[in-house]
TORSENU-238445 format. One record per residue (C-alpha): x, y, z; residue in one letter; chain. Coordinates in pm, whole numbers, plus 32768, in hexadecimal, padded with zeros to 4 digits. Example, Ala and Ser with C-alpha at 12.3 -4.5 7.8 and 13.67 -1.06 7.14 Angstrom:
2
((84CE,7E3E,830C),a,A)
((8557,7F96,82CA),s,A)
//
This chain:
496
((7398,774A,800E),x,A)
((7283,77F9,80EB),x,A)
((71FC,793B,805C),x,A)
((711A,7A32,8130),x,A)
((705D,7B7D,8120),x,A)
((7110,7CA8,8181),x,A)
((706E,7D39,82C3),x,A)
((70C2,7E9F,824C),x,A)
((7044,7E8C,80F7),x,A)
((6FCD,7D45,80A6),x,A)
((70BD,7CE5,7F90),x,A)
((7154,7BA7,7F6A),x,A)
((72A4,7B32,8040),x,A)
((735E,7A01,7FD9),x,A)
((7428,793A,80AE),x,A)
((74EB,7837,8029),x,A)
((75D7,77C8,8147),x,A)
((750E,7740,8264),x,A)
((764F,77BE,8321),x,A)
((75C5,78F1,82F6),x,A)
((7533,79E6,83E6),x,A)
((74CA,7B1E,8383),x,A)
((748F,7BAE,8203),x,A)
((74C2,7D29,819D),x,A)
((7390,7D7C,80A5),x,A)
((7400,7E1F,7F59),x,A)
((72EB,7ED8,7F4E),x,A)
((72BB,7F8E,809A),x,A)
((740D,7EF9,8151),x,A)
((732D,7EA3,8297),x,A)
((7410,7D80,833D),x,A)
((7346,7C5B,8353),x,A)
((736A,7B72,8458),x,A)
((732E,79F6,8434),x,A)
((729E,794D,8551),x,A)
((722F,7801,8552),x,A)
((7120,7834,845E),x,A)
((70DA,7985,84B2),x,A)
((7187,7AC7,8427),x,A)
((7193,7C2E,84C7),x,A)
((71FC,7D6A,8475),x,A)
((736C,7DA3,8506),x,A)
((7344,7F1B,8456),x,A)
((7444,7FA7,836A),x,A)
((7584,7F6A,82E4),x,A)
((7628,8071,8268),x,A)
((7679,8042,80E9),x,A)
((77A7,7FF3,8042),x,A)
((78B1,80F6,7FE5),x,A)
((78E2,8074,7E3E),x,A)
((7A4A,804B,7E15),x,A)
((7B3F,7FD2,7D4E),x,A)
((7B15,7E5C,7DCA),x,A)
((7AFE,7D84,7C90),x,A)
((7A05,7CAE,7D5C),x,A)
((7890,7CAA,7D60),x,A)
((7789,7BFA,7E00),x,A)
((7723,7AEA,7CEF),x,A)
((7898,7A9C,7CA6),x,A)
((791D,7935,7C81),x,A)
((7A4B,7870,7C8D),x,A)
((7AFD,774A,7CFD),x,A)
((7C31,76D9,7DF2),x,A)
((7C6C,758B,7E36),x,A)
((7BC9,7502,7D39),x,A)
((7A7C,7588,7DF4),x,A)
((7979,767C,7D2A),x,A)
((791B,77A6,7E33),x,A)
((7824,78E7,7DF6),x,A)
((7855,7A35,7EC2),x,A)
((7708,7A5E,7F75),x,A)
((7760,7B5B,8075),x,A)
((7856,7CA6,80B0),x,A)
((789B,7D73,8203),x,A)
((7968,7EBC,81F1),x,A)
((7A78,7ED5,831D),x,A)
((7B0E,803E,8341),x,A)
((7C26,8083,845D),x,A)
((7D15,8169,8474),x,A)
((7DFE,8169,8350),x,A)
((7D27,8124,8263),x,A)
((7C07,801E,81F1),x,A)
((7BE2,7EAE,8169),x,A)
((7AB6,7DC5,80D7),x,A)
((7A7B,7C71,8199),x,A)
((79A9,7B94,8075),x,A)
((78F3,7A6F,80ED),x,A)
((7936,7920,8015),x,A)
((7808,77FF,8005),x,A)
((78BD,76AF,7F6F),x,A)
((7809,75C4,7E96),x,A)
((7818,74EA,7FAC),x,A)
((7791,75A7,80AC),x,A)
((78C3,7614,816E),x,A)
((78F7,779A,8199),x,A)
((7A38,789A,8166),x,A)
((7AC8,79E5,81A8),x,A)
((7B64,7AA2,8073),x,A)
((7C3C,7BCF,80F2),x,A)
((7C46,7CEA,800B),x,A)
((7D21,7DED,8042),x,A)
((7DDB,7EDB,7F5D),x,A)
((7DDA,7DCD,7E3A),x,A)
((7E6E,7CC8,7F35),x,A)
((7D70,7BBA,7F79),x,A)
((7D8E,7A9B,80A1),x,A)
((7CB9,7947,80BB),x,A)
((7C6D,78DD,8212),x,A)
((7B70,77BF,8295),x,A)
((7B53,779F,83F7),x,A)
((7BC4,76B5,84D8),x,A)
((7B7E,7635,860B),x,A)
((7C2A,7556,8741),x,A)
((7D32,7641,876B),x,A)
((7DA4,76D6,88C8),x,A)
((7EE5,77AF,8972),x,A)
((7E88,78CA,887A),x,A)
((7F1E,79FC,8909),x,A)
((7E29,7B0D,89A7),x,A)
((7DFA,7C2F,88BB),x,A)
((7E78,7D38,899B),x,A)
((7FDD,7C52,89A1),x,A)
((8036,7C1F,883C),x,A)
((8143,7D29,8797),x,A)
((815E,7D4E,864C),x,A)
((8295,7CBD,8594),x,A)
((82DE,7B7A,8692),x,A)
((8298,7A3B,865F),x,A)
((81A7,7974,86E7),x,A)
((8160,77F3,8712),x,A)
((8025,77A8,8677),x,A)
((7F91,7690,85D4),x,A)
((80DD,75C8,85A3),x,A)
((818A,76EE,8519),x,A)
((8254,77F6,8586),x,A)
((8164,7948,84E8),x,A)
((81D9,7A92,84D8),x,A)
((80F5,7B94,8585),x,A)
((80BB,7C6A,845B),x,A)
((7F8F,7D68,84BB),x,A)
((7EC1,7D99,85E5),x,A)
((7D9C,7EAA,85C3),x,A)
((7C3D,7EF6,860C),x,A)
((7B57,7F29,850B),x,A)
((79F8,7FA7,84EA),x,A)
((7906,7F0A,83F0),x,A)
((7889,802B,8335),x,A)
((77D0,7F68,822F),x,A)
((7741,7E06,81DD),x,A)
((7697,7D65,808F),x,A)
((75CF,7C1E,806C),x,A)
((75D5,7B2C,8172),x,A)
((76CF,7AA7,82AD),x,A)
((7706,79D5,83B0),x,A)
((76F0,7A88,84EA),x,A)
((764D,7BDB,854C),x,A)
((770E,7D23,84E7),x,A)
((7650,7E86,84F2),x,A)
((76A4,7FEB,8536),x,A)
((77B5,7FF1,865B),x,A)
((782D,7E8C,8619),x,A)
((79AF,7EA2,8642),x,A)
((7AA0,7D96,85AA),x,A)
((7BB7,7D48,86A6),x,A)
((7CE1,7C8C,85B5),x,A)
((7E31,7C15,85AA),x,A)
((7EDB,7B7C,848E),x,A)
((8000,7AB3,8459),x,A)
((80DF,7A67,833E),x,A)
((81B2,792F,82F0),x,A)
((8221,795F,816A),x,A)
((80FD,7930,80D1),x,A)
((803B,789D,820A),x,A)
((7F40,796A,827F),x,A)
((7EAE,797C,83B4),x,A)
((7D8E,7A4B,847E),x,A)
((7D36,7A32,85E1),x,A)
((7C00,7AEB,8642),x,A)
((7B95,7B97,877D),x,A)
((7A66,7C37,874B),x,A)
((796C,7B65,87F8),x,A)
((7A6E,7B49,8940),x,A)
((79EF,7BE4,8A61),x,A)
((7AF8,7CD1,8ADF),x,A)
((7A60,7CC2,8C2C),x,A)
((7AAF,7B6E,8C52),x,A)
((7BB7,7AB5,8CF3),x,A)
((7D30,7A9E,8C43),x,A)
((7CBD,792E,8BF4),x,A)
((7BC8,7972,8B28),x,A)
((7C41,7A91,8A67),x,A)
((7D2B,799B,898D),x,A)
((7BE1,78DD,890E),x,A)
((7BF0,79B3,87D2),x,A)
((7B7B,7912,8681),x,A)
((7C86,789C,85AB),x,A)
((7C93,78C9,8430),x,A)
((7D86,77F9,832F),x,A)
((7DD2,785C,81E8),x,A)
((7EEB,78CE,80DF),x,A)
((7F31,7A10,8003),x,A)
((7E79,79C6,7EA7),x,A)
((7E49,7A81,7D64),x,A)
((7CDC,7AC1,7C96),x,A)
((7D7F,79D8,7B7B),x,A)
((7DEF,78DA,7C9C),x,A)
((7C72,78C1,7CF0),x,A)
((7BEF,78A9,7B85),x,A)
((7AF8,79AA,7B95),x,A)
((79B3,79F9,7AC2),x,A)
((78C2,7B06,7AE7),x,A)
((79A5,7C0F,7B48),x,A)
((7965,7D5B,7B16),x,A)
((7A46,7E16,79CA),x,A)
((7B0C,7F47,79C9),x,A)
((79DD,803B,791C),x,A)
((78FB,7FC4,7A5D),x,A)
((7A14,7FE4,7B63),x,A)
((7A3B,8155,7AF9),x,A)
((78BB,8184,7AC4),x,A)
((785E,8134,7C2A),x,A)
((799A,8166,7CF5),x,A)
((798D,8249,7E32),x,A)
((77EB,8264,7E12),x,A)
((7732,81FA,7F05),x,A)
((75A6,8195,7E5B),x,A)
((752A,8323,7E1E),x,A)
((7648,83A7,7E9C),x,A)
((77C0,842C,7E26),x,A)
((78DC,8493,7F0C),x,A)
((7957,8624,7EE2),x,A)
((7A98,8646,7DFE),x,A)
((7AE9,87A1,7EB5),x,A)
((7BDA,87BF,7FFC),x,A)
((7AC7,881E,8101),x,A)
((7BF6,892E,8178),x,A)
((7C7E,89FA,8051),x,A)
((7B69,8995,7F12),x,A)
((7C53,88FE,7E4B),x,A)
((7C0D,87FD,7D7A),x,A)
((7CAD,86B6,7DBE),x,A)
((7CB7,8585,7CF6),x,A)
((7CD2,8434,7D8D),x,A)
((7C56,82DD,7D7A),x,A)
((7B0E,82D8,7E3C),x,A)
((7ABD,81BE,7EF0),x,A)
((7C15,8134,7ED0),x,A)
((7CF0,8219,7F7F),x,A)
((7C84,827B,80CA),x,A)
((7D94,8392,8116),x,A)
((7DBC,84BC,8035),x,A)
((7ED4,85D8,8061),x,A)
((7E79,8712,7FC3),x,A)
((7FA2,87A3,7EE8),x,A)
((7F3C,88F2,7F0D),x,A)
((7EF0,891D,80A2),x,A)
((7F7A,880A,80FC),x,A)
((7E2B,8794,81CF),x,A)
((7E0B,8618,8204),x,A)
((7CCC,8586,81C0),x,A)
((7BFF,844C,81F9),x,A)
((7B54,840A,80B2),x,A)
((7AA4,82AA,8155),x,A)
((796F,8342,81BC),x,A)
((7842,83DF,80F3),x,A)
((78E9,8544,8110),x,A)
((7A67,857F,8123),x,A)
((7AF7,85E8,8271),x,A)
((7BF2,86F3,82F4),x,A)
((7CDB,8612,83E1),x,A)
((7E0D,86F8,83EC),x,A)
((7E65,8849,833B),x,A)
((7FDE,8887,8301),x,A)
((8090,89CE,82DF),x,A)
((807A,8A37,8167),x,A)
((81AD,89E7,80BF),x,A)
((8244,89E5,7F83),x,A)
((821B,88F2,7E60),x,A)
((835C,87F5,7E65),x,A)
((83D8,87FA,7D2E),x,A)
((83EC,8662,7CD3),x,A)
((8486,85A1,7B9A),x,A)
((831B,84FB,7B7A),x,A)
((81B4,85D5,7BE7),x,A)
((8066,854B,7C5A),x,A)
((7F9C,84E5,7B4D),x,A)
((80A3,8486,7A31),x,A)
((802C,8339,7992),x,A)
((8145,8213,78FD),x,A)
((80FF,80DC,785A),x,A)
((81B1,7FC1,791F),x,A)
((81B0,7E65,78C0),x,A)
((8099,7E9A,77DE),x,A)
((7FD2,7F38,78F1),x,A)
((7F54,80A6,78ED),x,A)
((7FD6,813E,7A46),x,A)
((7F99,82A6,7AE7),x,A)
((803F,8362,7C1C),x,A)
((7F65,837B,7CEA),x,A)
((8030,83F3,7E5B),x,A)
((81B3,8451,7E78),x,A)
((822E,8487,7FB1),x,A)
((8390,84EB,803D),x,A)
((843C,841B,811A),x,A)
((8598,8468,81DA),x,A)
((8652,8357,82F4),x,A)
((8728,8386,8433),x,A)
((8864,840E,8358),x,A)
((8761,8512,82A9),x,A)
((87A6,845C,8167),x,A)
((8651,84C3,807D),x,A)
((8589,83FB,7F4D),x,A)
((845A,8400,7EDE),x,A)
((8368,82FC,7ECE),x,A)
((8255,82F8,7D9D),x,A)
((80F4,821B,7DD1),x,A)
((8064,81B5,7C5B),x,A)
((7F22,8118,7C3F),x,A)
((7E85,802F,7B03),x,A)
((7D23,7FC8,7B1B),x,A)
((7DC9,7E74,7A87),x,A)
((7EF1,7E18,7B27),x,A)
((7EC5,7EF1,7C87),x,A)
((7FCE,7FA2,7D63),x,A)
((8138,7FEB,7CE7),x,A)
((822B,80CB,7D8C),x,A)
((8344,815E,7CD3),x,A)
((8486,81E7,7DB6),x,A)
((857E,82F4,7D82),x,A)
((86CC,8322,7E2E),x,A)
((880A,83D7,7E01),x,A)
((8897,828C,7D54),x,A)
((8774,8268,7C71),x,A)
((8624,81B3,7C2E),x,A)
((856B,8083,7CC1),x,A)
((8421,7FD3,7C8D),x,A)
((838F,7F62,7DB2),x,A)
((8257,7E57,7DDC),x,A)
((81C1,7DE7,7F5D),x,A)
((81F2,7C9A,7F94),x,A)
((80CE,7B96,7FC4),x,A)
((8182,7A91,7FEC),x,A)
((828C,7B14,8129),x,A)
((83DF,7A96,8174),x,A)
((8443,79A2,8265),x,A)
((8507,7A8D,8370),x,A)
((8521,7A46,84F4),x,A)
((85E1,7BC6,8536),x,A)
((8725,7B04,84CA),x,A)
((882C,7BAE,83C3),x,A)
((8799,7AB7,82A2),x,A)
((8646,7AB6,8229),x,A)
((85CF,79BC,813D),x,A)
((84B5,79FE,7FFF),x,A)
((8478,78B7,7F3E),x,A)
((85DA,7819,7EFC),x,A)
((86AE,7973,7F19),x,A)
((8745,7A03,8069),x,A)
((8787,7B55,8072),x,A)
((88A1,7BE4,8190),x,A)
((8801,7CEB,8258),x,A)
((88A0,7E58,8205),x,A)
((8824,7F46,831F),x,A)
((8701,7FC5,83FA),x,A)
((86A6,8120,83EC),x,A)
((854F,81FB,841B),x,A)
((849C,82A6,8316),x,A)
((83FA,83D3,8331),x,A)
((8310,8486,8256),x,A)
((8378,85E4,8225),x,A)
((829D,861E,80F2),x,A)
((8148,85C3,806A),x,A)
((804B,85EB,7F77),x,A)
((7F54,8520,7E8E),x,A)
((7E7D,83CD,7F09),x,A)
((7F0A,829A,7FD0),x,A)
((7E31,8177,8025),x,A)
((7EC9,8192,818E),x,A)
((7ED1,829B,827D),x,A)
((802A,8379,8231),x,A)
((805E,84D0,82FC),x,A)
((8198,85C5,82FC),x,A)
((8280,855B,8418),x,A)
((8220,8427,842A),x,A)
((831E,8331,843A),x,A)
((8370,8187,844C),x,A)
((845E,8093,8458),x,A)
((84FB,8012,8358),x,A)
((85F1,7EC0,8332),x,A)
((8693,7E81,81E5),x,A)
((8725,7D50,8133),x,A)
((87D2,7D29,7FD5),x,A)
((87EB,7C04,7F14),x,A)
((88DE,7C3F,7DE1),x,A)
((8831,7D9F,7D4E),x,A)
((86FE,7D6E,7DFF),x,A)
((866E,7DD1,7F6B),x,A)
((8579,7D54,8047),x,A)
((84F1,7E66,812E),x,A)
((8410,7E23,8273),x,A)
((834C,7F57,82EF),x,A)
((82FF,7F1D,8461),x,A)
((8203,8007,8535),x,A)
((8136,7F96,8662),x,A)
((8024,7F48,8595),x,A)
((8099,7EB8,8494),x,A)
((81CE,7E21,83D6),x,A)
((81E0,7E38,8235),x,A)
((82D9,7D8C,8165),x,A)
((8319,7DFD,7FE2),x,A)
((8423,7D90,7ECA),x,A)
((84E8,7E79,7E1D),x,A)
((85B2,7E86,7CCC),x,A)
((8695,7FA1,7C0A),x,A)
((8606,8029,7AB0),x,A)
((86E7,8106,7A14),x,A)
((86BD,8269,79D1),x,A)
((864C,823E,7878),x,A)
((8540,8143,78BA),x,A)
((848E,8251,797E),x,A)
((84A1,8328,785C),x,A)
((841A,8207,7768),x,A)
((82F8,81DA,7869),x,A)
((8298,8350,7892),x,A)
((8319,8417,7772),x,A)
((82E7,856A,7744),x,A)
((8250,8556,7896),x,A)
((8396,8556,7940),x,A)
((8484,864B,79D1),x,A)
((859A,8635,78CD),x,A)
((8689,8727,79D2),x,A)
((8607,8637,7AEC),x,A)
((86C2,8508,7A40),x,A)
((873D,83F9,7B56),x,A)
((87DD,82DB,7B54),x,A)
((8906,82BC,7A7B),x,A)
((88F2,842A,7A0C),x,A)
((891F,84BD,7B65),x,A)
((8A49,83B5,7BAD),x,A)
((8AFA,8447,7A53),x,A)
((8AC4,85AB,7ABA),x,A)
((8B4C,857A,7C11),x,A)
((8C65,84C1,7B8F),x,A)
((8CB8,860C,7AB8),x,A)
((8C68,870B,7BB9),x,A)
((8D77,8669,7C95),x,A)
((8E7E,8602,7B53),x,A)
((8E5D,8797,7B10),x,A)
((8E8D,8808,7C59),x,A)
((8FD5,86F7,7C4B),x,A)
((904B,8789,7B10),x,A)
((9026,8913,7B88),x,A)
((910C,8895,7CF2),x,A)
((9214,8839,7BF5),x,A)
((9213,89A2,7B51),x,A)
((9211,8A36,7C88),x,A)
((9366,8942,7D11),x,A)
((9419,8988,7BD4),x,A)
((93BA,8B04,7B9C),x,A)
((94B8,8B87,7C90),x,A)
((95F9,8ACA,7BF8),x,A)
((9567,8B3C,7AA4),x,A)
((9540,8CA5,7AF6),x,A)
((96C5,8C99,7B99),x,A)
((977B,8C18,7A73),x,A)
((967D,8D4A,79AA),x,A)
((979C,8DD4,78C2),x,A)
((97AC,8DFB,7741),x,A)
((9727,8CB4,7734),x,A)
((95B1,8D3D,778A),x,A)
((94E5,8C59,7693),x,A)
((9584,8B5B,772A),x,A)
((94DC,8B7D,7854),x,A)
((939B,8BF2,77A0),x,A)
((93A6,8AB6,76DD),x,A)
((93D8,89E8,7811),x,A)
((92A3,8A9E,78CE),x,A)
((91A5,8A71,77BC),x,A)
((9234,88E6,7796),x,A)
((9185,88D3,78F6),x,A)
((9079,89B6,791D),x,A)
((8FA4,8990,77C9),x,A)
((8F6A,87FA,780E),x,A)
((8EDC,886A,7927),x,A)
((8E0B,8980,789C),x,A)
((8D95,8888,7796),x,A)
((8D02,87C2,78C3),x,A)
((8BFE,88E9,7921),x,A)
((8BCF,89A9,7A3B),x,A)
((8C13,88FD,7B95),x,A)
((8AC5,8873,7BE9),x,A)
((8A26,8834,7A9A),x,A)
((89D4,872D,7990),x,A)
((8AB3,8741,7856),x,A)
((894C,8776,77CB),x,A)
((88F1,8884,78A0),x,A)
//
């Protein structure tokens, strides 16, 4: 441990990894540099956006039967969205990386003696890839800026610093090879010498951490920066807009429709639709549910259609406990719908395999976005669009969202109709119903128009034997048309 004066105000800057070569002062955030033992002013890092990150600097835990401490934080943003990169000091003096990105957290350590890496500019997102004695799929490329950096790191970052990434998955292998110190002026041989990080998908309780920060200071500090809180009104029509700060970088107005980058200090016009109508959804933005013990809200819906104009919608819920859920509704009812950390096992085959199930691929279609409104903790736009392969395992699917950036997998179950009403309550559409309500009223739209055909194919014979016999056929006419009246008006719920 070497601590050292700040050269911008004097205060006192700890370094406990010798591995480490610069420090961010929490006082006046001048970078300091350590060199040899000398230490200069690298000048200032910009400071943290709070979010909704659990983690602090301070925090402890364990993996591998190894105690750890957080001693360091940089902020990456890029262009759908933002992520927290936490430096991890072992007990033994060895050093991690702790991805942290929309409540799904990655533990790399780096590696070294490893060649044939492919060149950034080469590798395509959803193919696999030799590497390391395993066949990885490319899950993400991107290029990130650091927009923020706490406590101290191993190498230099400041104000333009870009991260140049790639990631690859392998169930719940992780892998990172990064680019950012290659020379892109250099020769093709050298632009494979990236540095290569190994890790797996783990969970807060996985890691047995202390010190983390509780709910009541999550929602105290989140989207401020020290002095300073973001603007809850769209910059384009005034209104006000409620979103997680700090946590979701993309917000959709509901009223004019203007998309807006919430990631910065001030939030940001990037596109202003056509006004439009309110859709008129089962669920709306803001309704709150209790779901396995854990107190959800909506926080972004968004209207999605695919290449046979087929239309659901798609509701985000966020808990400060438990993180990201999506709930799904369709024209055959209700799903619940988690991303996956831990990815399946799929080579662009017809199987794909998650732990010991294989689910039998269904059909590829794209997806595009047709309505929006609410916070997403990803860049979402009307009119965009993806592609989208689906598998199905008994009654659940497997879906793989593939753009050129990036490639997301998530799990999906049904929950009935009336579970959705147990979970929201009065909150709920009650003429909005799905699920197995819809299915019964289209069964009875179509048994009513079956039973008014048969009136109509008998009506002629009846009215050609009309004679004295008149209630007859008045007898035989209501026989068929009042079980069909009882049904309701084509079109509507027996409830209706």
């Amino acid at each position: 441990m070497q601590t050292v004066s700040c050269p911008g105000c004097g205060a006192a800057v700890v370094f406990r990894s010798h591995a480490s070569v610069m420090a961010v002062c929490e006082y006046c955030k001048t970078t300091v540099l350590k060199d040899a033992d000398t230490v200069k002013d690298f000048g200032k890092m910009s400071a943290v956006l709070e979010d909704y990150s659990p983690l602090q600097l301070g925090s402890s835990g364990v993996f591998g039967g190894r105690a750890f401490d957080v001693i360091g934080r940089i902020q990456l943003r890029y262009s759908a969205g933002m992520w927290n990169e936490w430096y991890l000091l072992f007990e033994d003096g060895t050093a991690a990386w702790l991805g942290d990105s929309s409540g799904q957290f990655t533990l790399t350590t780096e590696k070294t003696g490893n060649s044939n890496l492919p060149a950034f500019a080469d590798i395509v997102v959803a193919q696999t890839y030799e590497i390391a004695g395993l066949p990885y799929l490319a899950a993400e490329v991107r290029i990130a800026d650091c927009i923020g950096g706490q406590g101290e790191l191993p190498f230099k970052v400041g104000p333009g610093w870009q991260a140049r990434l790639a990631d690859f998955r392998h169930g719940s292998q992780f892998l990172t090879l990064d680019y950012s110190d290659v020379d892109q002026a250099s020769d093709n041989s050298k632009q494979n010498q990236a540095a290569l990080y190994i890790g797996k998908a783990v969970t807060l309780g996985e890691l047995k951490f202390q010190l983390l920060r509780d709910e009541d200071a999550i929602k105290a500090s989140a989207g401020k920066f020290r002095g300073k809180i973001t603007s809850l009104n769209c910059p384009a029509c005034g209104s006000n807009m409620d979103y997680l700060p700090g946590l979701t970088a993309n917000v959709i107005c509901s009223r004019c429709h203007s998309q807006l980058d919430t990631s910065g200090t001030v939030a940001q016009v990037l596109a202003s639709a056509d006004r439009m109508s309110k859709l008129n959804t089962t669920l709306e933005l803001g309704a709150k549910a209790t779901i396995s013990a854990n107190n959800y809200q909506i926080i972004g819906l968004m209207k999605r259609k695919d290449d046979e104009n087929t239309v659901w919608t798609e509701y985000l819920l966020y808990s400060t406990r438990a993180g990201f859920l999506w709930l799904i509704e369709t024209n055959e009812g209700w799903a619940r719908a988690q991303v996956l950390a831990d990815w399946p096992l799929w080579y662009h085959g017809e199987n794909a395999t998650l732990g010991d199930k294989s689910y039998k691929k269904l059909y590829d279609y794209r997806a595009k976005v047709i309505f929006a409104a609410g916070a997403f903790n990803w860049r979402v736009a009307v009119g965009g669009s993806i592609n989208v392969t689906e598998f199905e395992s008994g009654r659940n699917k497997l879906a793989a969202e593939i753009s050129a950036d990036e490639i997301t997998w998530s799990l999906s179950t049904p929950v009935a109709a009336d579970q959705i009403r147990a979970w929201f309550g009065d909150t709920i559409k009650a003429d909005k119903a799905a699920g197995a309500d819809s299915d019964e009223a289209a069964i009875a739209s179509l048994s009513r128009k079956f039973i008014f055909a048969i009136l109509a194919i008998n009506l002629i014979p009846l009215l050609a034997s009309f004679d004295a016999n008149w209630w007859v056929v008045g007898l035989a006419v209501a026989a068929i048309y009042y079980p069909a009246k009882l049904m309701g008006p084509a079109g509507k719920g027996e409830d209706e």
